[in-house]
PDB file of the backbone (N, CA, C, O) and the ligand in Angstrom, with CONECT records:
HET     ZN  A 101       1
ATOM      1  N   UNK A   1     273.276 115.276 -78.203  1.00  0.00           N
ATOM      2  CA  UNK A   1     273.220 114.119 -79.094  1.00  0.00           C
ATOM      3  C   UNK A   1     274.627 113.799 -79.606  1.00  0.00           C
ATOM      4  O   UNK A   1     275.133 114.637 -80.352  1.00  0.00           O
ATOM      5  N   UNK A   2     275.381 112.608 -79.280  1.00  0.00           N
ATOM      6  CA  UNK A   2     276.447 111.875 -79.672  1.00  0.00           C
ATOM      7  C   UNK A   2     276.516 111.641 -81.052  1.00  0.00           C
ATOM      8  O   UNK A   2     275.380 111.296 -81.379  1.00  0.00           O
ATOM      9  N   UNK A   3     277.411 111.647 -82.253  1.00  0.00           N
ATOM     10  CA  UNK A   3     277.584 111.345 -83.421  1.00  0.00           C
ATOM     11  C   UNK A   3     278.471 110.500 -83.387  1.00  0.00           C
ATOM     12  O   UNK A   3     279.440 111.108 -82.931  1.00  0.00           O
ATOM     13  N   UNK A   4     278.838 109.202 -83.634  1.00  0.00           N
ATOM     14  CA  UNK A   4     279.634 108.833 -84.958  1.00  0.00           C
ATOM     15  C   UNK A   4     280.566 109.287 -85.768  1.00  0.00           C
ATOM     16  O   UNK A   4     280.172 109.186 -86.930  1.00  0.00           O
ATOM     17  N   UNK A   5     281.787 109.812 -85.680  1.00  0.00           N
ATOM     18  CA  UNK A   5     282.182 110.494 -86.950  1.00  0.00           C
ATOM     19  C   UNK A   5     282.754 109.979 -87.784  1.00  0.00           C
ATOM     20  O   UNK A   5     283.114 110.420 -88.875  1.00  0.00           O
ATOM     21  N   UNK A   6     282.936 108.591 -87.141  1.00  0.00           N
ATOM     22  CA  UNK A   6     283.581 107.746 -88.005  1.00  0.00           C
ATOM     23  C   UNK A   6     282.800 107.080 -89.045  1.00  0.00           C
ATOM     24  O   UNK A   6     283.344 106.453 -89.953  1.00  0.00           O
ATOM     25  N   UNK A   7     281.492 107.209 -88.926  1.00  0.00           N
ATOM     26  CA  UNK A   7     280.506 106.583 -89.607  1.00  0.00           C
ATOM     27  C   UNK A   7     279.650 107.669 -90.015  1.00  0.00           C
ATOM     28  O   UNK A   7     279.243 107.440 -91.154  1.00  0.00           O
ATOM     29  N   UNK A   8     279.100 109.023 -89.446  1.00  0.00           N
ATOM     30  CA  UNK A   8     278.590 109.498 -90.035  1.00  0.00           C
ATOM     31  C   UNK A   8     279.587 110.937 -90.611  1.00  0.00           C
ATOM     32  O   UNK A   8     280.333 111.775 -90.106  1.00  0.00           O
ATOM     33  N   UNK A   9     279.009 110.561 -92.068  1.00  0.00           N
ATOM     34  CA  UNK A   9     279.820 112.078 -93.141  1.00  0.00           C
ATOM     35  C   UNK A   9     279.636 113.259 -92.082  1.00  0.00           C
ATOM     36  O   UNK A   9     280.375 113.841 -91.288  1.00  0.00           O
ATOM     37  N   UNK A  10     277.804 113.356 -92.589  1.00  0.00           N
ATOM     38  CA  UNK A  10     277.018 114.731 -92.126  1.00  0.00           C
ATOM     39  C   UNK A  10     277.741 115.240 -91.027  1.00  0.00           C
ATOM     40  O   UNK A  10     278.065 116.427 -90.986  1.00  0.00           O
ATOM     41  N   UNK A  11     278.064 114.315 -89.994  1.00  0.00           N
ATOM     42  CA  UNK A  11     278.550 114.911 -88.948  1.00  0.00           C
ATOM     43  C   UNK A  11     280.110 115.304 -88.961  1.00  0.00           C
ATOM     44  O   UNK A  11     280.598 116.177 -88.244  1.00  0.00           O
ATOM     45  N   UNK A  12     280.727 114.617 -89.779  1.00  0.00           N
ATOM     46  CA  UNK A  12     282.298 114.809 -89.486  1.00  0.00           C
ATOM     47  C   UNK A  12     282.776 116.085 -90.685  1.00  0.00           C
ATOM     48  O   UNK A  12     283.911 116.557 -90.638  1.00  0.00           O
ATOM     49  N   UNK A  13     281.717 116.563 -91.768  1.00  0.00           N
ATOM     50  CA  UNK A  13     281.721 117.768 -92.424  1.00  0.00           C
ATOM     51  C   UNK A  13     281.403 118.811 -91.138  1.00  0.00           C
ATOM     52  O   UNK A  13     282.152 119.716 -90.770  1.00  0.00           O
ATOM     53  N   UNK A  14     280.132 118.461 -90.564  1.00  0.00           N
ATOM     54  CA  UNK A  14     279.776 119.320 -89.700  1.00  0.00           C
ATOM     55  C   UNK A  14     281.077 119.567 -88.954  1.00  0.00           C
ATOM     56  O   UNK A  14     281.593 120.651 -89.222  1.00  0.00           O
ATOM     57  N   UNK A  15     281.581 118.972 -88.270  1.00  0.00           N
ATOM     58  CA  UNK A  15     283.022 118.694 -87.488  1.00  0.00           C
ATOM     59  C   UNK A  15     283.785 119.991 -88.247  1.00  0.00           C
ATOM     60  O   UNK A  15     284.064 121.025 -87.640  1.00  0.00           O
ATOM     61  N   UNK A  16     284.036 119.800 -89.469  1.00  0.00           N
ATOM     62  CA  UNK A  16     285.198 120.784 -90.346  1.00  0.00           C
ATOM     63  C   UNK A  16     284.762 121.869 -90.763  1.00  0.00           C
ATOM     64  O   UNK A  16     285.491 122.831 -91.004  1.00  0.00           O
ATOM     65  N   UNK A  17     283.422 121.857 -90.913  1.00  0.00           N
ATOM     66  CA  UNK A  17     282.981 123.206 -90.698  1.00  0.00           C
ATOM     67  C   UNK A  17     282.993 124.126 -89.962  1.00  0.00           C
ATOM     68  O   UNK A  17     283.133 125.302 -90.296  1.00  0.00           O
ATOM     69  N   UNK A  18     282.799 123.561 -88.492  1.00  0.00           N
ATOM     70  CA  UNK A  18     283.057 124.363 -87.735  1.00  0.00           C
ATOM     71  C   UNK A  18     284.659 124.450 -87.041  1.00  0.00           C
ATOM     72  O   UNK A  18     284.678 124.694 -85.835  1.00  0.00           O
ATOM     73  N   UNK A  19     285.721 124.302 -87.594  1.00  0.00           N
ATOM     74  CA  UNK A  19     286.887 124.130 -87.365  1.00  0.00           C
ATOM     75  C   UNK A  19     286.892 123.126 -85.870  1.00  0.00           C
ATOM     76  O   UNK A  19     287.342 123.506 -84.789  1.00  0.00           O
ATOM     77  N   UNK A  20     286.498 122.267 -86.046  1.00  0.00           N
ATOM     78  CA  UNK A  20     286.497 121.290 -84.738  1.00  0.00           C
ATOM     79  C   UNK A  20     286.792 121.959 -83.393  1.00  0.00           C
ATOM     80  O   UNK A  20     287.812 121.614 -82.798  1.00  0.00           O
ATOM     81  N   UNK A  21     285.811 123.088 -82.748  1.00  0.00           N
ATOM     82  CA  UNK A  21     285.909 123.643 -82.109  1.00  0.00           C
ATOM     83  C   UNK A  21     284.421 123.534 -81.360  1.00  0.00           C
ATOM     84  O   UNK A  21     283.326 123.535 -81.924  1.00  0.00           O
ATOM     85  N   UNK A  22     284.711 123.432 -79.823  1.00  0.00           N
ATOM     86  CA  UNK A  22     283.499 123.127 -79.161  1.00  0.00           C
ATOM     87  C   UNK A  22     283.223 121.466 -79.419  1.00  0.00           C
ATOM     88  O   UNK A  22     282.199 120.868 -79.091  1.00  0.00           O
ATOM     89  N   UNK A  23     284.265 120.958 -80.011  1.00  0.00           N
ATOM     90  CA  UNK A  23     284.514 119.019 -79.601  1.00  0.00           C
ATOM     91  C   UNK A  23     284.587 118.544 -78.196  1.00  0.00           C
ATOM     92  O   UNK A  23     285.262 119.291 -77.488  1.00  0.00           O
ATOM     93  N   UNK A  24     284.292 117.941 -77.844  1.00  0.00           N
ATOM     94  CA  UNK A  24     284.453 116.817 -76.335  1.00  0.00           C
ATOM     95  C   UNK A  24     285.875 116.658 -76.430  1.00  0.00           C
ATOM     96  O   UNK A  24     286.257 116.617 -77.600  1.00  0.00           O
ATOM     97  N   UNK A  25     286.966 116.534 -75.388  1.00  0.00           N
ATOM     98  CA  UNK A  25     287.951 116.580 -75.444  1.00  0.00           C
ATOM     99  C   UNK A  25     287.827 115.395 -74.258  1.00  0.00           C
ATOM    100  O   UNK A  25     287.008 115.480 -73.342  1.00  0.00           O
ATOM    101  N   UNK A  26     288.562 114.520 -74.383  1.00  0.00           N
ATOM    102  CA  UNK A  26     288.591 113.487 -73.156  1.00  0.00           C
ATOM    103  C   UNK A  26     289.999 113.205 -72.660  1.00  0.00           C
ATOM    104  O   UNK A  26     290.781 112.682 -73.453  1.00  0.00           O
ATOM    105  N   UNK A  27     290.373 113.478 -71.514  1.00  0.00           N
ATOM    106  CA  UNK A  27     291.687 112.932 -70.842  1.00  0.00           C
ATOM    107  C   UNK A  27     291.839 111.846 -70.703  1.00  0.00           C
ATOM    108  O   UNK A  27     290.808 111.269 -70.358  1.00  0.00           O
ATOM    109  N   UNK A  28     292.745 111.194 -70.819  1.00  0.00           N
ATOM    110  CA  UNK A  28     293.035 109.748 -70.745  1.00  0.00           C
ATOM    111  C   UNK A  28     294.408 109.497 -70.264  1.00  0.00           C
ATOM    112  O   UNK A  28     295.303 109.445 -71.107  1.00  0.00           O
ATOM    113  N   UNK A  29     294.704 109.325 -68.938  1.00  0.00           N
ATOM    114  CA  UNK A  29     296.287 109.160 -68.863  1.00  0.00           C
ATOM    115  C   UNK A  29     297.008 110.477 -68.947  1.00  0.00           C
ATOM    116  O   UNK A  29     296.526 111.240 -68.110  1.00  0.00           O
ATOM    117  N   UNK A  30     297.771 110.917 -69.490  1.00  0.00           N
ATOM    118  CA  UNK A  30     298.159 111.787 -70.380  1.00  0.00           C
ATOM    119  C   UNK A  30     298.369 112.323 -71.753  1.00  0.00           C
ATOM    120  O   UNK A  30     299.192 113.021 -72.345  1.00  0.00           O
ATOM    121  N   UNK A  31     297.367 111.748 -71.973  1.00  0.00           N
ATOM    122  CA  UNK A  31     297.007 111.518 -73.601  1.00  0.00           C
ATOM    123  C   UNK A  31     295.844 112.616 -73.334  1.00  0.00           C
ATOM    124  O   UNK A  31     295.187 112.565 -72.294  1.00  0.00           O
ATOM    125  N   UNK A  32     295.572 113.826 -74.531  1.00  0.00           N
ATOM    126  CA  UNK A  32     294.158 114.512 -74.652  1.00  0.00           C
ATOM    127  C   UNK A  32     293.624 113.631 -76.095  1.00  0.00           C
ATOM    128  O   UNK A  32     294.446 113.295 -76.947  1.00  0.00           O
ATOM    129  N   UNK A  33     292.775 113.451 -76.171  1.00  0.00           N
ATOM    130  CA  UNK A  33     291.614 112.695 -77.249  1.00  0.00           C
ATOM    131  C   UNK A  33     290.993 113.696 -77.725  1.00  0.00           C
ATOM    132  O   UNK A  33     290.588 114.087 -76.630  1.00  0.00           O
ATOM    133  N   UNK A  34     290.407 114.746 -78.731  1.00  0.00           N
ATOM    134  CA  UNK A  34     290.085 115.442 -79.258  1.00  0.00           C
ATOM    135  C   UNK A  34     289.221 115.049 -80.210  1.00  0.00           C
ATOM    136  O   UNK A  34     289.350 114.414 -81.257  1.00  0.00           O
ATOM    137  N   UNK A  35     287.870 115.792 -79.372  1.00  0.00           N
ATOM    138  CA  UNK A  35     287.066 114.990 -80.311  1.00  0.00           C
ATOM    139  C   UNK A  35     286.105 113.416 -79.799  1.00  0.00           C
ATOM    140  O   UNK A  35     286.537 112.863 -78.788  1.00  0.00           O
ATOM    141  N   UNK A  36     284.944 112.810 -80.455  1.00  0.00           N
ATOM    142  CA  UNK A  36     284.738 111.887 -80.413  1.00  0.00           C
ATOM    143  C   UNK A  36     285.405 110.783 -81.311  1.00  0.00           C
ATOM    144  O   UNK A  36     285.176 110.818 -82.520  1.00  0.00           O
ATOM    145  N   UNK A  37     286.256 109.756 -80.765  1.00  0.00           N
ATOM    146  CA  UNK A  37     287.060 109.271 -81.580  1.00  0.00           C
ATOM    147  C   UNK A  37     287.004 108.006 -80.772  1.00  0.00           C
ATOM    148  O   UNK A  37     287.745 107.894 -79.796  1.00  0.00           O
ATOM    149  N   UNK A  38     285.967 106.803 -81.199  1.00  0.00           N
ATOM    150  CA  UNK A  38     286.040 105.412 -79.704  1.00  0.00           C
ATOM    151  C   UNK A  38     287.112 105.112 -80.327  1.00  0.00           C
ATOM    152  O   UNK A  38     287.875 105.814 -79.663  1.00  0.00           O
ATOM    153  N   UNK A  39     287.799 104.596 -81.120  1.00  0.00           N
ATOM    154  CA  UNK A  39     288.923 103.630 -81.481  1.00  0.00           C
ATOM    155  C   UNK A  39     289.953 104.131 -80.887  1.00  0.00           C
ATOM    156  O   UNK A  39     290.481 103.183 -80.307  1.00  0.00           O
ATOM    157  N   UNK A  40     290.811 105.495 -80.609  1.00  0.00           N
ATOM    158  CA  UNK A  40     291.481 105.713 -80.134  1.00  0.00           C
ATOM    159  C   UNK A  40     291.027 105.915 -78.607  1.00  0.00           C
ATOM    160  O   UNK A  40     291.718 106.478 -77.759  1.00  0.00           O
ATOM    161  N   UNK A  41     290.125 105.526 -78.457  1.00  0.00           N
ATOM    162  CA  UNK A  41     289.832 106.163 -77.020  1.00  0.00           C
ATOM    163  C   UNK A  41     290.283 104.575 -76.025  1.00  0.00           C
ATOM    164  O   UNK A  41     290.957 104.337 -75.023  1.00  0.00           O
ATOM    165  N   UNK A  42     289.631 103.942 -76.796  1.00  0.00           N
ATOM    166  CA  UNK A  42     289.705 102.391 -76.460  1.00  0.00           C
ATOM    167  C   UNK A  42     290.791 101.737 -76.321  1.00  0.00           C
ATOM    168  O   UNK A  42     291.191 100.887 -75.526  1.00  0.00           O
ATOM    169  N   UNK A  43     291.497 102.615 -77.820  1.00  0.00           N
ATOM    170  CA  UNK A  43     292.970 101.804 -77.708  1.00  0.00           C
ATOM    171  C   UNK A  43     293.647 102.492 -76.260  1.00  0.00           C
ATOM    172  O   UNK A  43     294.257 101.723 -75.517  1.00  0.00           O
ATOM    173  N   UNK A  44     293.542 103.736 -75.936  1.00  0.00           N
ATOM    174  CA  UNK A  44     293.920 104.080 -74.864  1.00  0.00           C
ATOM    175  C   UNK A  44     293.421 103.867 -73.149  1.00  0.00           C
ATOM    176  O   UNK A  44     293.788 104.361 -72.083  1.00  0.00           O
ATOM    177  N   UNK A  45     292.570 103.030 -73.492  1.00  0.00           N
ATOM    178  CA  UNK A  45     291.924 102.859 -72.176  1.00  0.00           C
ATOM    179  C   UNK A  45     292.270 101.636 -71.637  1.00  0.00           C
ATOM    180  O   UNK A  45     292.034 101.215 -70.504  1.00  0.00           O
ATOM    181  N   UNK A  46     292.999 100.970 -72.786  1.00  0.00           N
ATOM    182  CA  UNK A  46     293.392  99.479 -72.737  1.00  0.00           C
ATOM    183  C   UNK A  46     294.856  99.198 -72.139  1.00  0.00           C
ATOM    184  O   UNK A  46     295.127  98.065 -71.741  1.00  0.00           O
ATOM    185  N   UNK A  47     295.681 100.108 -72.086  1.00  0.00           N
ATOM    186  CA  UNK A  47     296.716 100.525 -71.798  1.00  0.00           C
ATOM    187  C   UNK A  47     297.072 101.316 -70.078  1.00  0.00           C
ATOM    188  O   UNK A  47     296.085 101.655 -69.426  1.00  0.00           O
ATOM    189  N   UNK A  48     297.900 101.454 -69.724  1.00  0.00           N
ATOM    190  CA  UNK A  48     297.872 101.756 -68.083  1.00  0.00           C
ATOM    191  C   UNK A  48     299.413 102.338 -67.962  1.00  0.00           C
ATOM    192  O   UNK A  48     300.357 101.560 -68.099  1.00  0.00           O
ATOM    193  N   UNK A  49     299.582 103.458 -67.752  1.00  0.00           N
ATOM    194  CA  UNK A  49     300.300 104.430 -67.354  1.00  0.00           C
ATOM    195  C   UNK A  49     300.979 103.754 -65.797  1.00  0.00           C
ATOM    196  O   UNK A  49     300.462 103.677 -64.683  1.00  0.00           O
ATOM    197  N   UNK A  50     302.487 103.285 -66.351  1.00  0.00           N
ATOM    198  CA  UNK A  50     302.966 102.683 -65.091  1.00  0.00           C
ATOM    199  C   UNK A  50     304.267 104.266 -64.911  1.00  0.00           C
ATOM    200  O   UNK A  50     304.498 105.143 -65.743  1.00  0.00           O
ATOM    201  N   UNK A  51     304.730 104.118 -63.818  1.00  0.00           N
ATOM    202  CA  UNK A  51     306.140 104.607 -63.583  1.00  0.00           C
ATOM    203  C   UNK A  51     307.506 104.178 -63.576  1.00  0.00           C
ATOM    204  O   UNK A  51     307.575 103.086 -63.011  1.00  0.00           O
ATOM    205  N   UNK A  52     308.121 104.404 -63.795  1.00  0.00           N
ATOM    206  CA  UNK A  52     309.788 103.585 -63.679  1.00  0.00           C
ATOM    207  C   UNK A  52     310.255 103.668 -62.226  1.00  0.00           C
ATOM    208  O   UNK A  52     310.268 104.771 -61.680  1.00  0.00           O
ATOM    209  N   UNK A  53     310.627 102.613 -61.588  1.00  0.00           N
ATOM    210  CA  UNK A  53     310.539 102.581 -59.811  1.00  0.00           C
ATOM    211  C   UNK A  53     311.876 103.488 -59.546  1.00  0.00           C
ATOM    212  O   UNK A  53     312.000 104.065 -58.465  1.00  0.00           O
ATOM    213  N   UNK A  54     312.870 103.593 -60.564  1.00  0.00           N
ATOM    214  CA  UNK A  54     314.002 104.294 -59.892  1.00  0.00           C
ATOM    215  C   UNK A  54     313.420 105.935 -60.973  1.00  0.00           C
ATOM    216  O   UNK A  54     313.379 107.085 -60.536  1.00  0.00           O
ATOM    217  N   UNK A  55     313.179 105.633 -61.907  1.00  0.00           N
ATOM    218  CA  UNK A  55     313.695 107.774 -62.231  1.00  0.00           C
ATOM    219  C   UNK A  55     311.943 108.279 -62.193  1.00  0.00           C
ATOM    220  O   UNK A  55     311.844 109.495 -62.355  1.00  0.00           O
ATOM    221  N   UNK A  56     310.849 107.698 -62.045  1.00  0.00           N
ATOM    222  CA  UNK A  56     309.678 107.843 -62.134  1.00  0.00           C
ATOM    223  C   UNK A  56     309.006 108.721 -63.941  1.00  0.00           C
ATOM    224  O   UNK A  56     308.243 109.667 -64.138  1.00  0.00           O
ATOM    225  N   UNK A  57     309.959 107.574 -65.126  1.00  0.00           N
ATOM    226  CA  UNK A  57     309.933 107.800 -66.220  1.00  0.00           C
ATOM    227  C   UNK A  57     308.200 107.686 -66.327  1.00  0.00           C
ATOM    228  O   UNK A  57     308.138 106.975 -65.324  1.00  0.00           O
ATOM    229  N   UNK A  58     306.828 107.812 -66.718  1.00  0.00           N
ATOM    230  CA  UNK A  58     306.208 107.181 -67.296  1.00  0.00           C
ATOM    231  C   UNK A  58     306.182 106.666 -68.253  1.00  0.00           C
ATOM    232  O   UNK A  58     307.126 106.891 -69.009  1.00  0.00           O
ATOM    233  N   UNK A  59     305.126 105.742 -68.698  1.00  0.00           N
ATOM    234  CA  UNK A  59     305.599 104.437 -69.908  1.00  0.00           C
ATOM    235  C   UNK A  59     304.050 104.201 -70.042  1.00  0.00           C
ATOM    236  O   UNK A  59     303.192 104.665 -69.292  1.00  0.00           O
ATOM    237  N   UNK A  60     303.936 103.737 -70.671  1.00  0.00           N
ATOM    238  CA  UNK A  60     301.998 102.789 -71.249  1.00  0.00           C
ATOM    239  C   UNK A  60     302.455 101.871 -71.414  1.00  0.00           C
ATOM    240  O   UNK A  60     303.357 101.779 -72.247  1.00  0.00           O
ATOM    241  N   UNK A  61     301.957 100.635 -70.573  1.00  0.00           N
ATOM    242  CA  UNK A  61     301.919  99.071 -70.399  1.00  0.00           C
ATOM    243  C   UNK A  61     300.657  98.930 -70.967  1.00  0.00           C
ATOM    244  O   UNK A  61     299.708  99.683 -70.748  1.00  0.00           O
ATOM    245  N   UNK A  62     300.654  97.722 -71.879  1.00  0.00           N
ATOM    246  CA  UNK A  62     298.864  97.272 -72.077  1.00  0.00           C
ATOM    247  C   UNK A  62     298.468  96.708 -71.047  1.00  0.00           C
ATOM    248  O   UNK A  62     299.510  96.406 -70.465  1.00  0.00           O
ATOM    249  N   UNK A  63     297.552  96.341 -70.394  1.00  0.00           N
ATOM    250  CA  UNK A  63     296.376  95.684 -69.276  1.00  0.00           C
ATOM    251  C   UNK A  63     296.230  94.160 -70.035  1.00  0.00           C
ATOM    252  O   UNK A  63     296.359  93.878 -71.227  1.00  0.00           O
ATOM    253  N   UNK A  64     295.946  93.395 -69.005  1.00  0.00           N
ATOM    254  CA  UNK A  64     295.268  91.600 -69.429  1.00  0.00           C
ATOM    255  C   UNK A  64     296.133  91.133 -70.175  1.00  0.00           C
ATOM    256  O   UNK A  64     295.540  90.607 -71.117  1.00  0.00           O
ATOM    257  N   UNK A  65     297.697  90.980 -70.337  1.00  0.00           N
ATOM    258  CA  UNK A  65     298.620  90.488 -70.411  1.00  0.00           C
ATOM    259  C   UNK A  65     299.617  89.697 -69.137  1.00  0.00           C
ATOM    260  O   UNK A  65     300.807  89.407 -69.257  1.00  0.00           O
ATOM    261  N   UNK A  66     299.020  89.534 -68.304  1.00  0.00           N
ATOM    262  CA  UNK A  66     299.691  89.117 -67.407  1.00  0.00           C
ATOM    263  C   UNK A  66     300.922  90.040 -67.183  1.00  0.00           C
ATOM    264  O   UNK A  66     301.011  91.161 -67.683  1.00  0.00           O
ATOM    265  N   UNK A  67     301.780  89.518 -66.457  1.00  0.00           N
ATOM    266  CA  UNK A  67     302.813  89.844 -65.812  1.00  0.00           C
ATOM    267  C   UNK A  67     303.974  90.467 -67.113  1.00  0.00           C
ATOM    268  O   UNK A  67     304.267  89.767 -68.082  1.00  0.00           O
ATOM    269  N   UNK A  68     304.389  91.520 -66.956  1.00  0.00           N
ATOM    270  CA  UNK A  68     305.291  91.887 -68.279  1.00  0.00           C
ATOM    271  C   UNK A  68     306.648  92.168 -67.632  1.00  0.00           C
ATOM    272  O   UNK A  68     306.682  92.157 -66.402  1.00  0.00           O
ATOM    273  N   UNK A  69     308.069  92.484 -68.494  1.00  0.00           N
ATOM    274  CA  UNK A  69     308.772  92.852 -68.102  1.00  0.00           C
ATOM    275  C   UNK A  69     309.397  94.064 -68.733  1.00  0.00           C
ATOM    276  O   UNK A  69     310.003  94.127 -69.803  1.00  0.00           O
ATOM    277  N   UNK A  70     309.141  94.987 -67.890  1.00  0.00           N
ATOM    278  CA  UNK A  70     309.216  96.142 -68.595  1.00  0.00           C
ATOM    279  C   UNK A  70     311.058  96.970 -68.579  1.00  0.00           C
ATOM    280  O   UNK A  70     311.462  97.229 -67.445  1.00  0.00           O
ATOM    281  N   UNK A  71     311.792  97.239 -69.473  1.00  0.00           N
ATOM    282  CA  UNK A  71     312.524  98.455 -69.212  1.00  0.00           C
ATOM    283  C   UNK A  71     312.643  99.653 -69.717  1.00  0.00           C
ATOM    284  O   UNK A  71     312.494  99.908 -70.913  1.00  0.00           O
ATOM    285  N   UNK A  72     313.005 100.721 -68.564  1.00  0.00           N
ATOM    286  CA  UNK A  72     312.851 102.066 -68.758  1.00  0.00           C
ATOM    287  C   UNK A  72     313.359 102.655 -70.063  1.00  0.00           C
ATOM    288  O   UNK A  72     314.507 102.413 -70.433  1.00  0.00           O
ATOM    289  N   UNK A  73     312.570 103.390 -70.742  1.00  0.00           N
ATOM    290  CA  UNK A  73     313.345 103.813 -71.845  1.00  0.00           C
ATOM    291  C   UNK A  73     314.479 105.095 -71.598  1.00  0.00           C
ATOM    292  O   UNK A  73     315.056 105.697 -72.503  1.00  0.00           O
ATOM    293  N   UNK A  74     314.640 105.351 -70.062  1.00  0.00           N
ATOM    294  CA  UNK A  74     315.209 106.670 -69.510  1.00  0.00           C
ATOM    295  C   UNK A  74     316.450 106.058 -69.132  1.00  0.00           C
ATOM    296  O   UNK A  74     317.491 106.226 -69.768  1.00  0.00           O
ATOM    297  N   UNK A  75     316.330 105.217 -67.913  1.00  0.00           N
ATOM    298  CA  UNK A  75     317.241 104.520 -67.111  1.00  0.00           C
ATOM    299  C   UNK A  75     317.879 103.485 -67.231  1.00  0.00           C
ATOM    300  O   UNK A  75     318.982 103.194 -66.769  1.00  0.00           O
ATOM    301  N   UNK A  76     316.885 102.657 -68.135  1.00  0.00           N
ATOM    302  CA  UNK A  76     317.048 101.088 -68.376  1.00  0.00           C
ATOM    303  C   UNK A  76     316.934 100.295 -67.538  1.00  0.00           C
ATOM    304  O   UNK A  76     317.215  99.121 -67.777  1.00  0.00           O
ATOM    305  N   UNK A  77     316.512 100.672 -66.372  1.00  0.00           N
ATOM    306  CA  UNK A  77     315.705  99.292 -65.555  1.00  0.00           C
ATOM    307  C   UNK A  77     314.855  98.505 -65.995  1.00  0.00           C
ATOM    308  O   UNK A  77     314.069  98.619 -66.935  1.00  0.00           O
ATOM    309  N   UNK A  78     315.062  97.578 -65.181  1.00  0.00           N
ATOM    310  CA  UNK A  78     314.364  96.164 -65.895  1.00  0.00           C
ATOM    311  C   UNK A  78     313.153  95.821 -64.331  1.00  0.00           C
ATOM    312  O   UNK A  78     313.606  95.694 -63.193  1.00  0.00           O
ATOM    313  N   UNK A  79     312.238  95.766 -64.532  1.00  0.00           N
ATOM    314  CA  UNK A  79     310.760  95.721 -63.387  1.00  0.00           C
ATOM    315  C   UNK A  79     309.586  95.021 -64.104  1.00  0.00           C
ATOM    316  O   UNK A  79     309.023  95.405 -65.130  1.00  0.00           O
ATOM    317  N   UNK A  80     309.424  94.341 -63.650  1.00  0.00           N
ATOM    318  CA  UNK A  80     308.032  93.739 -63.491  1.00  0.00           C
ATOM    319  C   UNK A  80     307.167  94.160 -63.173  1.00  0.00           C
ATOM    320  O   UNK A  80     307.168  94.709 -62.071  1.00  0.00           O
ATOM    321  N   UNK A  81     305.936  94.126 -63.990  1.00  0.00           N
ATOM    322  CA  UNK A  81     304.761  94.814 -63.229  1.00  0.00           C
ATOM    323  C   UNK A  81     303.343  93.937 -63.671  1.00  0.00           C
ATOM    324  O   UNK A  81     303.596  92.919 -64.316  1.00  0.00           O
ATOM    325  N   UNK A  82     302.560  94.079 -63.530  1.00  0.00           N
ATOM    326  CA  UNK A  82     301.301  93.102 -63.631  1.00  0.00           C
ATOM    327  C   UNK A  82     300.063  94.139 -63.637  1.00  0.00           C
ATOM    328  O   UNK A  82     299.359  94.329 -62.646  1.00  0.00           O
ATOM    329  N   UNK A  83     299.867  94.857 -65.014  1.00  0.00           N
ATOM    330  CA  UNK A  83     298.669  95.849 -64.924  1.00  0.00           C
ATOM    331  C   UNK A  83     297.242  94.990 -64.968  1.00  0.00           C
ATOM    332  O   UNK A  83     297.034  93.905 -65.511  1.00  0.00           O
ATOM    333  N   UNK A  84     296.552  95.632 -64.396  1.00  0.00           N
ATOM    334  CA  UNK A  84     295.622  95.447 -64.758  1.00  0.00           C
ATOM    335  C   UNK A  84     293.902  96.667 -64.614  1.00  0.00           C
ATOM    336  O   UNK A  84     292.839  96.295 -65.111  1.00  0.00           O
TER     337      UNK A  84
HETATM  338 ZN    ZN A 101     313.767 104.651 -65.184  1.00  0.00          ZN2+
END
């Protein structure tokens, strides 16, 4: 059974009671999510793990923005990319 913890107390005491151990842990990208948490999960799902074409920096581009222009925060290349 799924809880809420953002909405339900009972459960998110329950949560600290048991030192948040034995939580759902969800991978996302390279992000770990700890825990049931949709808002961050969402905000991260919305987002798309590109590479930098010359040093293969990763970066999080948001998705359904059209065409962006991204530069590396490593190298400073400047690339275009179009997530979606
Ligand atoms: Zn780079």
């Amino acid at each position: 059974m799924e809880k809420d913890i953002n909405v339900d107390e009972q459960a998110r005491s329950e949560l600290i009671k048991r030192n948040v151990r034995g939580v759902p842990a969800f991978l996302i990208g390279d992000d770990i999510v700890v825990g049931f948490d949709p808002a961050k999960i969402l905000k991260l799902v919305d987002h798309r793990l590109i590479e930098c074409e010359k040093c293969r920096t990763k970066m999080r581009v948001p998705i359904d923005k059209g065409t962006l222009k991204v530069t590396c925060p490593n190298c400073k290349h400047t690339f275009e990319v179009t997530p979606r």
